[in-house]
NUVO-690681 format. One record per residue (C-alpha): residue number from 1; residue in one letter; z, x, y. Coordinates in steps of 0.25 Angstrom, whole numbers, plus 5000, padded with zeros to 4 digits. Layout:
% residues N
[NUM,'A',[Z,X,Y]]
...
% end
This chain:
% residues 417
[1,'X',[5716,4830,5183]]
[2,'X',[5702,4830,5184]]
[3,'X',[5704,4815,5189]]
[4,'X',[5714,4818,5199]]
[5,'X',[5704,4828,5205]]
[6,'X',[5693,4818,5206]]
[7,'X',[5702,4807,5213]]
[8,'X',[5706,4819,5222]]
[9,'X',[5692,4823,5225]]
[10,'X',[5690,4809,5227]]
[11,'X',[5701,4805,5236]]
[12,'X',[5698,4818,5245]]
[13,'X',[5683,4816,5247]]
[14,'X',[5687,4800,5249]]
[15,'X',[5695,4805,5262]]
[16,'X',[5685,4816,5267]]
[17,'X',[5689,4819,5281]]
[18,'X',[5704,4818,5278]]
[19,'X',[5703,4827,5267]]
[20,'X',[5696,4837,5276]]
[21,'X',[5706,4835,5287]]
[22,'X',[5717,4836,5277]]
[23,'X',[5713,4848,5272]]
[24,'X',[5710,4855,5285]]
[25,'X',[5725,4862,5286]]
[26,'X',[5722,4868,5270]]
[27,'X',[5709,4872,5276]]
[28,'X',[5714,4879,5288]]
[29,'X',[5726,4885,5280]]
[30,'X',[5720,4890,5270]]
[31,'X',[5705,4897,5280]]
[32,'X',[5717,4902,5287]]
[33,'X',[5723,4910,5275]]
[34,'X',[5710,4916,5270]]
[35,'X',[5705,4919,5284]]
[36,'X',[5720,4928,5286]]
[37,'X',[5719,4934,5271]]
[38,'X',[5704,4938,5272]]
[39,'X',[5708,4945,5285]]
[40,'X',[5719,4952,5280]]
[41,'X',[5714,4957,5269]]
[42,'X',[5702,4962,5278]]
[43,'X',[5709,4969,5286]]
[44,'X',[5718,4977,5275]]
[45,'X',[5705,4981,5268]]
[46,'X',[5702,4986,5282]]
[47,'X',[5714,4992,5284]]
[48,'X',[5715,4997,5270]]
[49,'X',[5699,5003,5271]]
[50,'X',[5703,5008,5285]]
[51,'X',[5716,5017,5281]]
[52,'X',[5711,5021,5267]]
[53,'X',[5697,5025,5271]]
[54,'X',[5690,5014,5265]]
[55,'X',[5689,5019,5251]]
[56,'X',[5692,5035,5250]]
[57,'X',[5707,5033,5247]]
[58,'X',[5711,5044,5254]]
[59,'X',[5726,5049,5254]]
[60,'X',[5729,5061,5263]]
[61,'X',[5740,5069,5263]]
[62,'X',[5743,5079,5275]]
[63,'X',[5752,5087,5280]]
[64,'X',[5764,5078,5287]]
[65,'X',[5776,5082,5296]]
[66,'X',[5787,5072,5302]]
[67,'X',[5776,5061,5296]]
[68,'X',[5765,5067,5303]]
[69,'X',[5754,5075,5300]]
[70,'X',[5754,5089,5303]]
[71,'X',[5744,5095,5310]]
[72,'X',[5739,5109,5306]]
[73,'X',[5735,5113,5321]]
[74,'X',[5750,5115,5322]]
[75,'X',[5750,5126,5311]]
[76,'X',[5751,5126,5296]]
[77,'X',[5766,5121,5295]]
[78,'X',[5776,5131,5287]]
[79,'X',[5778,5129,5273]]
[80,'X',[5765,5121,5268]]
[81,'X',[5759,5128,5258]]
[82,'X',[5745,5127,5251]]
[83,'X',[5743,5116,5243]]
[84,'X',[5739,5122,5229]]
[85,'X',[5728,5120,5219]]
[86,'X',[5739,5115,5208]]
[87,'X',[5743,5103,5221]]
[88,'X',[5728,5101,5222]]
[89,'X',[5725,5098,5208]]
[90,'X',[5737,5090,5205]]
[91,'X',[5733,5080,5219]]
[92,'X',[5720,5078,5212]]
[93,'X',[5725,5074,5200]]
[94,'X',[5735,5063,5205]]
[95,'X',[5732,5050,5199]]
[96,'X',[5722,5040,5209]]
[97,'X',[5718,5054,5214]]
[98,'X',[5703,5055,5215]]
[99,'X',[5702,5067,5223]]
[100,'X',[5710,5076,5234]]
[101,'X',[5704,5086,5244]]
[102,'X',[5714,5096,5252]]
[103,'X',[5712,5101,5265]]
[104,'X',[5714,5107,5279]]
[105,'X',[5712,5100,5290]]
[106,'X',[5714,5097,5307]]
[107,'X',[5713,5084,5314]]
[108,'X',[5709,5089,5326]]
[109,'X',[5699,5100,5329]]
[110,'X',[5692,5100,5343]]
[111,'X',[5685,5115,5340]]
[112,'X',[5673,5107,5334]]
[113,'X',[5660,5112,5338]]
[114,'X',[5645,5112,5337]]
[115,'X',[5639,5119,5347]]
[116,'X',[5643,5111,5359]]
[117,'X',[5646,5099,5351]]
[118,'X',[5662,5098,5350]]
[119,'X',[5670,5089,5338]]
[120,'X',[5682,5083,5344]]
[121,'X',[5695,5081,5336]]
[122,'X',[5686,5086,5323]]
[123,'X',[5694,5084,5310]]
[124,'X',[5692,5096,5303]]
[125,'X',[5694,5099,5287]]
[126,'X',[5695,5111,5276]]
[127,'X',[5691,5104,5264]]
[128,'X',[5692,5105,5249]]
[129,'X',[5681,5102,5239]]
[130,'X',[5687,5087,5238]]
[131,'X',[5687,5084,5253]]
[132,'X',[5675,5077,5254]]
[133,'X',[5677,5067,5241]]
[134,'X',[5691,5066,5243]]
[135,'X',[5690,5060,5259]]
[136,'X',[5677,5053,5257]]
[137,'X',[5666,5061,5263]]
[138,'X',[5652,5063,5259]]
[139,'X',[5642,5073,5264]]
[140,'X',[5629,5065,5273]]
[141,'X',[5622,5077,5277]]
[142,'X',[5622,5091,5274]]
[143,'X',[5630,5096,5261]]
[144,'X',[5646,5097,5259]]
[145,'X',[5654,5111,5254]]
[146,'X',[5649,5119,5242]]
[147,'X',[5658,5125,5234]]
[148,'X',[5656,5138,5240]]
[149,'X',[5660,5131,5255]]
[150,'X',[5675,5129,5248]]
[151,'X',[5675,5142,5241]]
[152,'X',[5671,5152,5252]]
[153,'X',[5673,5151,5268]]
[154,'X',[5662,5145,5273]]
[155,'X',[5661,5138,5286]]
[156,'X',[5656,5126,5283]]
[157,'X',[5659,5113,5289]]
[158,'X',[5655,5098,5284]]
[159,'X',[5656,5087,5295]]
[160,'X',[5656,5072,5298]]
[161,'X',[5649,5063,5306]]
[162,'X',[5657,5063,5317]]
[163,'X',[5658,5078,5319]]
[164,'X',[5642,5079,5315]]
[165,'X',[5638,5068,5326]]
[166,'X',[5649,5077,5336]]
[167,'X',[5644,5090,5332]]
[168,'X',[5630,5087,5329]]
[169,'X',[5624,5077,5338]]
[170,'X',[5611,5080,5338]]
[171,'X',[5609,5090,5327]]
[172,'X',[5611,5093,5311]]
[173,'X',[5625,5094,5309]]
[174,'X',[5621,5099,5293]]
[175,'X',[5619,5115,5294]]
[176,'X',[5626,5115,5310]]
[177,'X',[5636,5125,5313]]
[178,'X',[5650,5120,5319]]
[179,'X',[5661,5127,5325]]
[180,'X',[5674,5125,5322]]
[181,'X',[5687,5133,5331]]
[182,'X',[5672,5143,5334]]
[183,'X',[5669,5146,5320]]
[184,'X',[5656,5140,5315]]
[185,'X',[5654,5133,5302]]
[186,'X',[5641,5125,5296]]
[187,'X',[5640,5112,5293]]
[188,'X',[5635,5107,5279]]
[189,'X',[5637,5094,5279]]
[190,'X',[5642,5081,5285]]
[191,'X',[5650,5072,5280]]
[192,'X',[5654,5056,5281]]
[193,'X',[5666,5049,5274]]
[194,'X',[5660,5042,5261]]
[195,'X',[5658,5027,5261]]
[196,'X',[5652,5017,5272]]
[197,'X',[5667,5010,5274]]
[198,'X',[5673,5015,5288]]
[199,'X',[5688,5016,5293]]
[200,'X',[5691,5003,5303]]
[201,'X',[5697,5010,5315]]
[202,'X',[5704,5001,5323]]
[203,'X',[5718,5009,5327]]
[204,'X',[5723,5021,5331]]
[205,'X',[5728,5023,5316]]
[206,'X',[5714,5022,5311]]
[207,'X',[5709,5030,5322]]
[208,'X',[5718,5042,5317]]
[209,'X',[5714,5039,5304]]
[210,'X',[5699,5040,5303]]
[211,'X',[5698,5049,5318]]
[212,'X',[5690,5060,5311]]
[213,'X',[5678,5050,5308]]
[214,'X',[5678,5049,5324]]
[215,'X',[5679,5066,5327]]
[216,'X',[5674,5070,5314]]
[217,'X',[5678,5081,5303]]
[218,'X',[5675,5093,5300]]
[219,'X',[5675,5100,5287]]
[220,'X',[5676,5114,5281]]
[221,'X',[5680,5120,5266]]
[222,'X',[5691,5124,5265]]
[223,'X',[5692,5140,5263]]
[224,'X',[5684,5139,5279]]
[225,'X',[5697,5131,5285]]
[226,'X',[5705,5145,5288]]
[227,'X',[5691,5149,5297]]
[228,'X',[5698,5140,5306]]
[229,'X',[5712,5136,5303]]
[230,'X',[5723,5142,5294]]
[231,'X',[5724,5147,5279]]
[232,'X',[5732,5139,5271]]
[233,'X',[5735,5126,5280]]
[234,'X',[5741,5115,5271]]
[235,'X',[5730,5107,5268]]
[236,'X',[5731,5091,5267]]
[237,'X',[5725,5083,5255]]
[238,'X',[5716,5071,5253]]
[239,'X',[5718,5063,5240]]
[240,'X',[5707,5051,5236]]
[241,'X',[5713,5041,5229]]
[242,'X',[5705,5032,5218]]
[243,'X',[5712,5020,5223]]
[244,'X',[5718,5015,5237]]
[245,'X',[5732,5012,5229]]
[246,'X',[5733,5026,5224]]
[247,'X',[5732,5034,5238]]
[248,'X',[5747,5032,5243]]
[249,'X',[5754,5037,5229]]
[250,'X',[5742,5047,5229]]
[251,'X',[5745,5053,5244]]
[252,'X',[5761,5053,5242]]
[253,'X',[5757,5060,5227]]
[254,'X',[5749,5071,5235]]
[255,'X',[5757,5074,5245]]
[256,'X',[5769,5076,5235]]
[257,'X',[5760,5087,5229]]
[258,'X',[5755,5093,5243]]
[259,'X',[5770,5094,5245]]
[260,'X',[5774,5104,5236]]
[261,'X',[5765,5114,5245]]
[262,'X',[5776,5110,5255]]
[263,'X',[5788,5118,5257]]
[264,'X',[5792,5116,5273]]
[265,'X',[5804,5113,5277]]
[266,'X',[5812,5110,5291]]
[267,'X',[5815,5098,5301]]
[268,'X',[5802,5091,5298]]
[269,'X',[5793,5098,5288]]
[270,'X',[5778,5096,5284]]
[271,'X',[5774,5089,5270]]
[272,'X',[5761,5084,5264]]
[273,'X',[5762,5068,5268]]
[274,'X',[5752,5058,5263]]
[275,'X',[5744,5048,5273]]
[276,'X',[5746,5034,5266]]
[277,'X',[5735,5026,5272]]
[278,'X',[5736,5015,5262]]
[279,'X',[5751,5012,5267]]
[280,'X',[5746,5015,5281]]
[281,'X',[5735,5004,5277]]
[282,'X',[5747,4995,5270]]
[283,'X',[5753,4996,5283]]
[284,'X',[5744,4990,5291]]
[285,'X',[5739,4980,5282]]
[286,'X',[5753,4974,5282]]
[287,'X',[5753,4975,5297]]
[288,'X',[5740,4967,5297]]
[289,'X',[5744,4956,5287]]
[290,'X',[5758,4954,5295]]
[291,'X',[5749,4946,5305]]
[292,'X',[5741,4941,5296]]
[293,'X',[5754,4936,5289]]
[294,'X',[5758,4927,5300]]
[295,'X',[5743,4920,5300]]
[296,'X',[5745,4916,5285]]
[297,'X',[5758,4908,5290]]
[298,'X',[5750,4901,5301]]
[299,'X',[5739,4899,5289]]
[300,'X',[5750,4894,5279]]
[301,'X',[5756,4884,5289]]
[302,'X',[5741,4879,5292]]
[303,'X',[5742,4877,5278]]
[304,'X',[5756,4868,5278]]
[305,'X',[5750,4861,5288]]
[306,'X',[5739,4858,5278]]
[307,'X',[5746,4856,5268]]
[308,'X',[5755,4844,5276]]
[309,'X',[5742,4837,5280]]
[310,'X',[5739,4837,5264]]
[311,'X',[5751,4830,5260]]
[312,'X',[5751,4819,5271]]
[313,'X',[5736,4817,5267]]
[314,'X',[5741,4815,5254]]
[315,'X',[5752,4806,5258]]
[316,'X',[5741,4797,5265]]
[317,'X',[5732,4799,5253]]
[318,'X',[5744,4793,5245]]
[319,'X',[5747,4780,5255]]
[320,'X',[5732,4777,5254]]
[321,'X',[5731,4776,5240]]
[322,'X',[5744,4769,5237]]
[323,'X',[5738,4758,5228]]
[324,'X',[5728,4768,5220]]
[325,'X',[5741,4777,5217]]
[326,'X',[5749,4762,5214]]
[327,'X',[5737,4757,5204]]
[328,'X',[5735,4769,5197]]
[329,'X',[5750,4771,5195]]
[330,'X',[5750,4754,5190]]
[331,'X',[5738,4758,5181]]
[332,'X',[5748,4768,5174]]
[333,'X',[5745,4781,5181]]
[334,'X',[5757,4791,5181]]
[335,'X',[5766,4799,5194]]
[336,'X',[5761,4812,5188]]
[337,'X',[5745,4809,5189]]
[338,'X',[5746,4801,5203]]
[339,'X',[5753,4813,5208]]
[340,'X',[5743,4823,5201]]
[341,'X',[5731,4815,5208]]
[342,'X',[5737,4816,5223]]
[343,'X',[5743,4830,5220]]
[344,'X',[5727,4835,5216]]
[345,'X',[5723,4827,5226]]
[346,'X',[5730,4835,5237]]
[347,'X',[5728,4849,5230]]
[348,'X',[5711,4845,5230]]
[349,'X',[5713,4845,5244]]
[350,'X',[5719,4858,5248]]
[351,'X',[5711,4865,5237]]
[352,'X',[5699,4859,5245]]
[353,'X',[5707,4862,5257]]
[354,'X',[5710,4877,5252]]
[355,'X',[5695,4881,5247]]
[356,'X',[5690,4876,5262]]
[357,'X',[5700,4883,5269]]
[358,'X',[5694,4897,5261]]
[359,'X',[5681,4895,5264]]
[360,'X',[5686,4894,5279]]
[361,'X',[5694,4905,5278]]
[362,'X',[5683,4915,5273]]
[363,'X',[5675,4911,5285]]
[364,'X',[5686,4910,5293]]
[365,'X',[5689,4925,5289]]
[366,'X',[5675,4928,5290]]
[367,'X',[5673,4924,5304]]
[368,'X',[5687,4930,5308]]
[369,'X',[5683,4943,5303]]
[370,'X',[5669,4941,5311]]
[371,'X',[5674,4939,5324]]
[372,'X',[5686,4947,5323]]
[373,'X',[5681,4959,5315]]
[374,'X',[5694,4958,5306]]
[375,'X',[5691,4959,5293]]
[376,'X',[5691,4949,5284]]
[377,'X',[5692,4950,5267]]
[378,'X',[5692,4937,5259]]
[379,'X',[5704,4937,5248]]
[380,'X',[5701,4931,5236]]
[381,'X',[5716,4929,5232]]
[382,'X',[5719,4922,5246]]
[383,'X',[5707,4911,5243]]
[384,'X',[5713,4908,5229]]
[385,'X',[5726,4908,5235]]
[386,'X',[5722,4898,5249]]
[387,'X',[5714,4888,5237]]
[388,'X',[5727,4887,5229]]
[389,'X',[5735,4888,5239]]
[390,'X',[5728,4876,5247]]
[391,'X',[5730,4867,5232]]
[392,'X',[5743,4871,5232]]
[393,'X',[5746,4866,5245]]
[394,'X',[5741,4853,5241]]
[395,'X',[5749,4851,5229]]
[396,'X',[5761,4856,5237]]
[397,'X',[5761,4845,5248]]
[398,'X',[5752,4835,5239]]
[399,'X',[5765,4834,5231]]
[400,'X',[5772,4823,5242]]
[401,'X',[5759,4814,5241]]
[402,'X',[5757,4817,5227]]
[403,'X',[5772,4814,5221]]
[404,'X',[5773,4801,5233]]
[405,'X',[5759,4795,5226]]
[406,'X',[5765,4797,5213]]
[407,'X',[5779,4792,5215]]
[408,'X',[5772,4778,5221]]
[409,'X',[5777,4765,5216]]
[410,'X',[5765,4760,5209]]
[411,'X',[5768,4743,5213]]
[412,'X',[5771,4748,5226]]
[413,'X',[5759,4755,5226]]
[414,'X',[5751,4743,5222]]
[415,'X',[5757,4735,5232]]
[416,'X',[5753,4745,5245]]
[417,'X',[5739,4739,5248]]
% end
């Protein structure tokens, strides 16, 4: 074996040019490959970090009608009840589960204000003890709730950046005073969604989703939520899940629970419905990888091609050395290591042919996702797969050459000069 790699090594470096020209379509197959994997698989982290919220592995589950969600500024909907304590509790304890807030909320408030400074579109919240570690914030400046803020009715508020830089242009938001439908609540802190990582927006689906970084978000405990809304609202829920692959049986588990606290009936009835994002993000990765898909067939046929100028390469590799196959086969050498030698031969030089081709691909990728801005993740399992892939390619259509080498009439052999 070790001798039928030398003679390979030999017979390819002999013949430099040739080899490099015969192992351009394996090179361009193969770049072309890992330059469409690596951008594929960038893109799904992106879409995947995107929908998710790049790491809090948040599952909400709200309040739905006719596959909509329904919005409270049409009044509390008949037959929702509270959920209770016992539902609570039992949501908390679901397995991959790491934490689960409930609360009151409305996606659009324009009765904002701070002095003459009016928050648009404000997303306002009544939150639990668990809000803040369950969706991902954390406290920049000032403090968050005590436990006093969540037991008695205090009007107090937390906001983000958005609302602090709306509200609060030139001042300090921490301590401020704030009105919200004219009654006045303090500020104690603001707030940020954990981590450095940010949502790519880049349709109007994603502009729906993460719209309340743009308008900002108002928070209150709670126990203050009936100052300016109603008692006993339904209230939507939150649940953190440890791992990404847990959040859809997680979402559908809770909102089974949440149910229960739902008794309406009629032509088209409320229920607590869970927001899949890592389907909606499945979605759209399959979307993206259907294009994609069609620029793998132009790669694999690059590949063919490549594969076709190998085996006529090796036909012509087999017609120059007619004598040396017909003097080693007079000199007692067998079909089986004659074959062997031209078949390693061939492999030798689509493995070569194959490890070129990754390294043009990773730049390739690499400069793609530089003038483009597509992102761009190099896969491990498709450079193993495009090396092999390339050696098999050359066994596959080294085989003709190979078997026509070994099958050759060693005195007829001897006689071609």
């Amino acid at each position: 074996m070790a001798e039928n790699f030398r003679f390979a090594l030999q017979s390819i470096l002999s013949h430099k040019m040739r080899s490099i020209l015969t192992m351009l379509g394996v090179i361009i197959g193969i770049a072309s490959i890992i330059a469409i994997v690596s951008t594929i698989k960038g893109t799904n982290e992106q879409i995947m970090e995107s929908m998710i919220g790049a790491g809090n592995n948040n599952v909400t589950v709200v309040l739905s009608q006719g596959g909509e969600p329904y919005y409270m500024d049409m009044g509390t909907p008949q037959g929702v009840h509270p959920i209770t304590d016992e539902q609570k509790a039992e949501i908390r304890q679901l397995e991959g589960a790491q934490d689960a807030t409930f609360y009151y909320h409305r996606d659009y408030s324009s009765e904002v204000r701070a002095g003459e400074n009016l928050l648009d579109s404000a997303k306002l919240y009544g939150i639990d003890q668990h809000f803040l570690n369950t969706r991902g914030y954390e406290v920049i400046d000032g403090m968050p709730f005590v436990s006093a803020d969540y037991a008695k009715i205090n009007k107090v508020v937390m906001i983000d950046e958005a609302a602090a830089e709306v509200l609060f242009p030139s001042s300090e938001a921490v301590g401020s005073t704030i009105e919200i439908s004219g009654e006045p609540f303090i500020v104690t802190g603001v707030i940020r969604k954990a981590g450095d990582k940010q949502p790519v927006i880049e349709t109007l689906d994603d502009y729906l989703t993460y719209y309340e970084e743009e308008y900002g978000a108002i928070l209150m405990p709670q126990n203050a939520w009936p100052i300016i809304y109603s008692f006993d609202e339904p209230e939507d829920c939150a649940v953190r899940a440890d791992e990404v692959e847990h959040m859809s049986k997680l979402g559908r588990e809770t909102a089974k629970i949440m149910n229960r606290s739902v008794s309406g009936t009629g032509d088209d009835p409320v229920s607590y419905k869970a927001e899949d994002l890592v389907e909606k993000a499945k979605d759209q990765q399959e979307l993206a990888a259907s294009t994609n898909n069609l620029l793998l067939w132009v790669a694999g046929i690059a590949l063919l091609v490549g594969g076709i100028g190998v085996m006529n390469i090796m036909l012509v590799s087999v017609t120059e050395r007619t004598s040396e196959i017909g003097l080693k086969k007079a000199l007692g050498a067998k079909k089986k290591r004659i074959l062997f030698q031209f078949l390693t031969e061939s492999a030798m030089l689509t493995s070569m042919g194959g490890v070129l081709g990754v390294i043009v691909g990773i730049i390739l990728s690499k400069i793609i996702s530089a003038l483009t801005g597509t992102p761009s993740a190099i896969s491990v399992p498709a450079i193993l797969l495009g090396v092999i892939f390339s050696m098999v390619i050359g066994i596959v259509f080294g085989l003709l050459p190979s078997v026509k080498a070994a099958n050759l009439n060693p005195i007829d052999a001897l006689r071609r000069e």
